[in-house]
N, CA, C and O atoms as a GROMACS GRO file, in nm:
protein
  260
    1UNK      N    1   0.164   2.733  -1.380
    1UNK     CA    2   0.249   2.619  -1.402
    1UNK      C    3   0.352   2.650  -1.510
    1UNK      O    4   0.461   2.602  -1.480
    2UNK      N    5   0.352   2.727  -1.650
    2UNK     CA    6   0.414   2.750  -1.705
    2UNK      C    7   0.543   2.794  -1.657
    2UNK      O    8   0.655   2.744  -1.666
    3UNK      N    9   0.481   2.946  -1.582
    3UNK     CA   10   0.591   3.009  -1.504
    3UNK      C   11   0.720   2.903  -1.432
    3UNK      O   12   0.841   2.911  -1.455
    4UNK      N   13   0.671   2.834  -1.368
    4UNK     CA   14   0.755   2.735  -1.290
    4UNK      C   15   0.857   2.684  -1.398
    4UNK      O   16   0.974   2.719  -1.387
    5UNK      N   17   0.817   2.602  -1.502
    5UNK     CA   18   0.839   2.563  -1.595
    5UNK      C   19   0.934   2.665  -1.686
    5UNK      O   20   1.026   2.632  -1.761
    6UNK      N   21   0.898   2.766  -1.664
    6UNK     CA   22   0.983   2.880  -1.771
    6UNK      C   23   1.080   2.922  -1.617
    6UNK      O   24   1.191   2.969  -1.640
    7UNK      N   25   1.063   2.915  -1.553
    7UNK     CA   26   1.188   2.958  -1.429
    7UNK      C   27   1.230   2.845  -1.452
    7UNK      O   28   1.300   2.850  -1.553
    8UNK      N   29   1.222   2.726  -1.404
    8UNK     CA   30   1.346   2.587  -1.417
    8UNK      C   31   1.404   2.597  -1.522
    8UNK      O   32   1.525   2.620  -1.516
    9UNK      N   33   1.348   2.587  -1.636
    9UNK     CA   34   1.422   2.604  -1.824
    9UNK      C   35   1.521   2.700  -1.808
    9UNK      O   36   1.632   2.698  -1.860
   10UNK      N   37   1.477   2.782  -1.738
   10UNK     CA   38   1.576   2.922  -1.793
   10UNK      C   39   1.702   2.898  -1.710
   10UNK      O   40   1.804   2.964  -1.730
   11UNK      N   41   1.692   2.791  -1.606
   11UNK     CA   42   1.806   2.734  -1.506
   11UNK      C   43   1.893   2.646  -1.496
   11UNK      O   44   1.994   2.621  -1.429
   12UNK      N   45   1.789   2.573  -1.638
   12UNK     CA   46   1.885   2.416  -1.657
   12UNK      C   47   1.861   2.337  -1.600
   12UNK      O   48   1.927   2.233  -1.598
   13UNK      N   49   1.727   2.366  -1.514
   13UNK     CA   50   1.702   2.283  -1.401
   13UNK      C   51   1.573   2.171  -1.411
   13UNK      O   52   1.521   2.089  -1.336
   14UNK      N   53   1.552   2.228  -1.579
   14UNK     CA   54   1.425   2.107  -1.642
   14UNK      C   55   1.430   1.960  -1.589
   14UNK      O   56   1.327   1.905  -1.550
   15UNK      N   57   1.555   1.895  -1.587
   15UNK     CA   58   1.603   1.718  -1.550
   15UNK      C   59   1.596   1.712  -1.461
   15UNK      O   60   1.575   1.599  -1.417
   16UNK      N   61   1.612   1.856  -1.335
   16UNK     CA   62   1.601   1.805  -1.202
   16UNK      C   63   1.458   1.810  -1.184
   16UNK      O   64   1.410   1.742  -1.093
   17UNK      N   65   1.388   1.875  -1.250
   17UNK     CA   66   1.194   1.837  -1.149
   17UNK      C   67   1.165   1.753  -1.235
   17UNK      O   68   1.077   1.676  -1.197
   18UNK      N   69   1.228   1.726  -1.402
   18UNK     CA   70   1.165   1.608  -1.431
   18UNK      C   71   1.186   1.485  -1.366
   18UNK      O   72   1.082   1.419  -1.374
   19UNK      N   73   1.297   1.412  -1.291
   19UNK     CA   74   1.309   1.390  -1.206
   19UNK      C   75   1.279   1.387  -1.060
   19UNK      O   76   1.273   1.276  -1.006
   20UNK      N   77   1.266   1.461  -1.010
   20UNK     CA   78   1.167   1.532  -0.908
   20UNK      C   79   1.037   1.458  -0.889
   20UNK      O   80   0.991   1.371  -0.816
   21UNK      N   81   0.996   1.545  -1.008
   21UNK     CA   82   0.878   1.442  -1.064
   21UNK      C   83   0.799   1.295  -1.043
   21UNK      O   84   0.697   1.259  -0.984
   22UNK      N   85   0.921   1.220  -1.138
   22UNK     CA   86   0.918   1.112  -1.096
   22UNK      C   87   0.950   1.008  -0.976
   22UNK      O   88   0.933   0.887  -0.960
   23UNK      N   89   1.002   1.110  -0.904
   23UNK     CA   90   1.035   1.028  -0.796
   23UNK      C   91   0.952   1.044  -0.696
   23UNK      O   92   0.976   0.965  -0.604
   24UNK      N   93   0.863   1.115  -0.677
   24UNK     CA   94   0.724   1.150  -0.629
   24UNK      C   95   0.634   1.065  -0.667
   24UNK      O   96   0.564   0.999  -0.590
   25UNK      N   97   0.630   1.060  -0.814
   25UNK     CA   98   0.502   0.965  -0.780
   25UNK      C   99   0.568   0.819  -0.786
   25UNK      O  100   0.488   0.726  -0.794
   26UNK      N  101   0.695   0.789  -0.784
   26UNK     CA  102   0.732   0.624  -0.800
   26UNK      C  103   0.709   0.629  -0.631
   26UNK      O  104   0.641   0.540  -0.580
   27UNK      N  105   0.766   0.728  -0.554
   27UNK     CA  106   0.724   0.715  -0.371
   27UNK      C  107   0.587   0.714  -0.367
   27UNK      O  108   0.537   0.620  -0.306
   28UNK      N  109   0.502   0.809  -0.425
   28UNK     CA  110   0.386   0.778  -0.426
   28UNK      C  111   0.260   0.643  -0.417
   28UNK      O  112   0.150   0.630  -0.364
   29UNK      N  113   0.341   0.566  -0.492
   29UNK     CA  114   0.290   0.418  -0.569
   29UNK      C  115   0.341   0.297  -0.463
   29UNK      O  116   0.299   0.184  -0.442
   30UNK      N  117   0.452   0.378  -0.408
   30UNK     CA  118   0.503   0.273  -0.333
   30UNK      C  119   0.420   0.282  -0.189
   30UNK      O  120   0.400   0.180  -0.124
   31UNK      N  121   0.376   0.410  -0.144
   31UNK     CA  122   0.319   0.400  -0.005
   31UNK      C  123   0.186   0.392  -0.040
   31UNK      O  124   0.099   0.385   0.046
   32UNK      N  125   0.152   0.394  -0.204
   32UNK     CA  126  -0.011   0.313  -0.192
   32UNK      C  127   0.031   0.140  -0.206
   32UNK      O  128  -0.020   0.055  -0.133
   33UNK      N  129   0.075   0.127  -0.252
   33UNK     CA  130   0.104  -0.059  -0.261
   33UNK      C  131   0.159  -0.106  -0.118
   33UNK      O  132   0.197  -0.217  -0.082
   34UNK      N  133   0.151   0.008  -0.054
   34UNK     CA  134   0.240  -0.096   0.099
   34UNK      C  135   0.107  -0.053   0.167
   34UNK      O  136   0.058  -0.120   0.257
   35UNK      N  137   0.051   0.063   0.121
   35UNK     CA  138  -0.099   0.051   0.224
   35UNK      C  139  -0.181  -0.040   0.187
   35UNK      O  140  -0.252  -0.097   0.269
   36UNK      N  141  -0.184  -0.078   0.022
   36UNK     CA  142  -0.264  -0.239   0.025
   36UNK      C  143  -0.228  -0.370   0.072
   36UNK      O  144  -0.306  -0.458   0.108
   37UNK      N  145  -0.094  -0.375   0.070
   37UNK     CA  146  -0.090  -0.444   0.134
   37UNK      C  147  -0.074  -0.516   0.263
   37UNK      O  148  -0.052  -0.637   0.275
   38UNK      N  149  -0.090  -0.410   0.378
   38UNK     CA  150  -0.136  -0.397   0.461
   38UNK      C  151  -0.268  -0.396   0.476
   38UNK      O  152  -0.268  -0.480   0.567
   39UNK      N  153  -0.338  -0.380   0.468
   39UNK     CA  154  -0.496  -0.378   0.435
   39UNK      C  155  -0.528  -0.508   0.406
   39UNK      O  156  -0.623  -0.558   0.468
   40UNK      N  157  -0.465  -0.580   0.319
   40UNK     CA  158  -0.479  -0.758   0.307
   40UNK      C  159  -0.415  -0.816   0.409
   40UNK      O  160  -0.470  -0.891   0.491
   41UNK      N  161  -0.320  -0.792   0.410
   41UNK     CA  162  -0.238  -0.838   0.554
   41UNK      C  163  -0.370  -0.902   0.660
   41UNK      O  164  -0.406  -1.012   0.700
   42UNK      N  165  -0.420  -0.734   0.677
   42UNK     CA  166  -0.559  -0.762   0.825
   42UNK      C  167  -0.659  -0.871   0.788
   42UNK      O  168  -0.692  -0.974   0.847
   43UNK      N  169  -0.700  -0.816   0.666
   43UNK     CA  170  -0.809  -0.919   0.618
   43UNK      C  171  -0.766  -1.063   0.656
   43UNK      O  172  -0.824  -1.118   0.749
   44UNK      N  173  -0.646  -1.139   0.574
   44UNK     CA  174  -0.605  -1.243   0.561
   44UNK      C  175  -0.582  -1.288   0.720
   44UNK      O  176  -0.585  -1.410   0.735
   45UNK      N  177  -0.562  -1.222   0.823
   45UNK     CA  178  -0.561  -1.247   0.985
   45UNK      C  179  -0.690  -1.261   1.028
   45UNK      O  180  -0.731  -1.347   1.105
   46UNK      N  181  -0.757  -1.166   0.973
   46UNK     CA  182  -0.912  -1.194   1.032
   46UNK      C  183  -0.965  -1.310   0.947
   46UNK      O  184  -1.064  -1.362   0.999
   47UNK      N  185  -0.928  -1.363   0.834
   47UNK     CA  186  -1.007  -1.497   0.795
   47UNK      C  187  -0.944  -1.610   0.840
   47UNK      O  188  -1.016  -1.709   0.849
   48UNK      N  189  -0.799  -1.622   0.879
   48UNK     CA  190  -0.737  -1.715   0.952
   48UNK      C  191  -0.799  -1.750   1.098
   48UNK      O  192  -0.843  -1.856   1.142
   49UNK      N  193  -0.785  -1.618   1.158
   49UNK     CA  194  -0.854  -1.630   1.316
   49UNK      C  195  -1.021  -1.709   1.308
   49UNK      O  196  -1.064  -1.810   1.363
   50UNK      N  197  -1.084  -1.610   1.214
   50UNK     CA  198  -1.232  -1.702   1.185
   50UNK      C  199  -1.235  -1.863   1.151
   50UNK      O  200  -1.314  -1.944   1.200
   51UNK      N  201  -1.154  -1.885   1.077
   51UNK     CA  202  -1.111  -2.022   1.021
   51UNK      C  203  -1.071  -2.115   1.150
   51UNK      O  204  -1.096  -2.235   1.142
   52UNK      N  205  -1.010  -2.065   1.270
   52UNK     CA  206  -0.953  -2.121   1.378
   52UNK      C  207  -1.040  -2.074   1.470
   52UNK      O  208  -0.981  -2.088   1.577
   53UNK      N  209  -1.136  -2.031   1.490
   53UNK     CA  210  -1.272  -2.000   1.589
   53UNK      C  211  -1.383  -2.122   1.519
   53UNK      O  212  -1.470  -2.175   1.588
   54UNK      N  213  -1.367  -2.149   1.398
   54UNK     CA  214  -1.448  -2.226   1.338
   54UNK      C  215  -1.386  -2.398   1.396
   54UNK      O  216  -1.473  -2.476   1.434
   55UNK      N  217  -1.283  -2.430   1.398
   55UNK     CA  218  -1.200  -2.524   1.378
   55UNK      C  219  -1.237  -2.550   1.523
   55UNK      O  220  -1.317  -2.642   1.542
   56UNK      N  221  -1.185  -2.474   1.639
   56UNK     CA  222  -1.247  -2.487   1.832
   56UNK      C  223  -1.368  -2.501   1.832
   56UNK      O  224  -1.407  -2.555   1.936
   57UNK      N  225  -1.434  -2.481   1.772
   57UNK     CA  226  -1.594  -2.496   1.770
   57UNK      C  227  -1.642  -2.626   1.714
   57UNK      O  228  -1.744  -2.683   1.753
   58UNK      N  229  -1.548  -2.674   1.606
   58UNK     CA  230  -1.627  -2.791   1.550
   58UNK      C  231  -1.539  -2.920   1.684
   58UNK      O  232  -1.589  -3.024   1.727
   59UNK      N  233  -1.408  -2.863   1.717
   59UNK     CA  234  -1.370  -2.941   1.797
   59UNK      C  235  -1.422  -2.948   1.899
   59UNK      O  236  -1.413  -3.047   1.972
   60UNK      N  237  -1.478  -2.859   1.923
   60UNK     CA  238  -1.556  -2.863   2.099
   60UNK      C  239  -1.681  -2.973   2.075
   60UNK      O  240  -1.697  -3.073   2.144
   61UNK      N  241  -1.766  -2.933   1.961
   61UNK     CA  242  -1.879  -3.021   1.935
   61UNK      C  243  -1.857  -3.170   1.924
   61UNK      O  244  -1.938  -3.254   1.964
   62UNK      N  245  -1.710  -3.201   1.852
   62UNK     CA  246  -1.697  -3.349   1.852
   62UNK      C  247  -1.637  -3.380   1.950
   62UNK      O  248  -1.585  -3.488   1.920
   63UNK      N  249  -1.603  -3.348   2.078
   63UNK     CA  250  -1.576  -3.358   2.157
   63UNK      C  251  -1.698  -3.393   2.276
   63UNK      O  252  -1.692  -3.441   2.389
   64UNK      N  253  -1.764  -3.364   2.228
   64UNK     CA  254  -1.887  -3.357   2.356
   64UNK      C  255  -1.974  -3.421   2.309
   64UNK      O  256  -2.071  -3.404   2.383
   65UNK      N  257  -2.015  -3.530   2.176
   65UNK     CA  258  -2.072  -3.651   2.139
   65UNK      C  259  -1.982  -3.760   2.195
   65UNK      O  260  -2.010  -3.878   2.176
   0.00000   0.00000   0.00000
């Protein structure tokens, strides 16, 4: 790792991987926060749908007293 580090320095090219850098892991952060929230996304569909399987069911029952 140094090496790398002592090849960019010696290039001027330190700002561009520090940069680099950061823009890796700010993309990074961003395709974990869009995979959570996707991941809630499903959840929050599957407790809606349950919530509305629950809701036909209680309607079916008061329906048939």
């Amino acid at each position: 790792m140094d090496h790398l580090i002592d090849i960019f320095g010696a290039r001027g090219d330190l700002a561009h991987m520090a940069l680099f850098l950061w823009a890796s892991g700010a993309w990074g952060l961003l395709a974990w926060a869009l995979k959570q929230l996707v991941a809630a996304n499903r959840r929050f569909d599957a407790f809606v749908n349950e919530i509305a399987h629950l809701n036909a069911l209680f309607h079916e029952r008061k329906s048939d007293d």
